[in-house]
N, C-alpha and C positions, 0 to 999 in steps of 0.2 A: 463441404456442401458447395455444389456452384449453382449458381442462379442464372438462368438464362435471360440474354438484354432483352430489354423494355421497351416498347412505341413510342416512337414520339408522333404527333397527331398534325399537321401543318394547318395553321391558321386556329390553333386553340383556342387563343382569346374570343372567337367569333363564335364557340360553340356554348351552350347553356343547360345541355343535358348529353344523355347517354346514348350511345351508338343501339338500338334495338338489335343487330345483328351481326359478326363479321363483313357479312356483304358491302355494309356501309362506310368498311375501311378499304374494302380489296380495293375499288375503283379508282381511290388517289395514287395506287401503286403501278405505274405506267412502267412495262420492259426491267423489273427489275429496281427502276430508279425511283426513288423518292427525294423528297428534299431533303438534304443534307445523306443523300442513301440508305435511309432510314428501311430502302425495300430493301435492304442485302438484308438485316436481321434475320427474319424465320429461314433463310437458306443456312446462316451460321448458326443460332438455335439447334436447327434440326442436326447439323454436323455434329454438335456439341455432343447433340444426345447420343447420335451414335457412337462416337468416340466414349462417351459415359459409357455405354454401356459393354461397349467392347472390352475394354479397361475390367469393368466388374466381371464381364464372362472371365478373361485371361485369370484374373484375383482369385476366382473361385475354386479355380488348378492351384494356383500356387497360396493361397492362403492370405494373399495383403489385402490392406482397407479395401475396401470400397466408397467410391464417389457417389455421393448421396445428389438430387436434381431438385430444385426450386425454380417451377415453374409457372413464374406467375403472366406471362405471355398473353394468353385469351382473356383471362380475367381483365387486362389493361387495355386492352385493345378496343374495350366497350366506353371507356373513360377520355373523349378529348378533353372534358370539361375538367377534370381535375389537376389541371396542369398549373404551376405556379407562373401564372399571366394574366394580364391588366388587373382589372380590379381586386383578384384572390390576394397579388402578392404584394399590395398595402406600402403607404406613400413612401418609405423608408427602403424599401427595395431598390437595389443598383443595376437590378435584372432590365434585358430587353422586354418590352410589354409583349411580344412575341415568344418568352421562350415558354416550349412545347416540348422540352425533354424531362424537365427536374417536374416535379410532383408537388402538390399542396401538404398541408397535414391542415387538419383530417384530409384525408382522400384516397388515393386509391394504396397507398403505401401501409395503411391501419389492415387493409386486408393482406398484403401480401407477410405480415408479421401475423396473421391469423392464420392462414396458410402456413407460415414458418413454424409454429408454436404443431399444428395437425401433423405436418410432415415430420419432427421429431419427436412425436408420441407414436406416430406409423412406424419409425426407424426400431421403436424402444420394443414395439409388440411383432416387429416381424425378427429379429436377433432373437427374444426369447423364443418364438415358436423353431427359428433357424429356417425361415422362406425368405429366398431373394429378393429382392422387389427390384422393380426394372423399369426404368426411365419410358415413358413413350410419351407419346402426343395424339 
């Protein structure tokens, strides 16, 4: 299974709740750049998937595995707030109060292992029936 990378949100600490919309992330992504290049992600995501899925067309001739896809991308993308920074990540942290890549627990990582848990029950019921399932976005 590969898991497509994750947002990271610039200036997390300053945020206290949930993004209502994609909209509200596009704008910090100026020509592709973000900080730390954070705007390359969805251009490699989206590569990924298609290589995923070219892989599964080729497999499906010749009979080998297939690359199963976790993607938990949009789901994250509504989350600056759950990011392990200032106050979340507790006086014992050696983290920048700034970082905006690793994740809290609880937070947005509890769903992507609820996603993970739905995606290999998906895996279990489309084998038995024998229907491919196919990466998209």
């Amino acid at each position: 299974m590969f898991r497509t990378s994750i947002p990271g949100h610039k200036e997390c600490h300053l945020h206290n709740g949930v993004y209502g919309h994609y909209g509200e992330y596009c704008p910090r992504i100026v020509n592709g750049a973000f900080w730390h290049w954070w705007g390359e992600l969805p251009p490699y995501n989206d590569y990924a998937i298609r290589i995923i899925n070219e892989w599964n067309l080729l497999n499906t001739v010749k009979s080998g595995p297939n690359i199963e896809l976790l993607d938990p991308w949009f789901m994250t993308i509504l989350r600056p707030d759950g990011h392990l920074s200032g106050s979340d990540a507790g006086p014992s942290c050696k983290l920048q109060t700034e970082e905006c890549l690793l994740y809290s627990l609880p937070g947005p990582v509890d769903w992507w292992n609820h996603l993970l848990v739905s995606q290999l029950k998906d895996i279990v019921l489309h084998k038995e029936s024998k229907s491919p399932m196919v990466a998209w976005r």
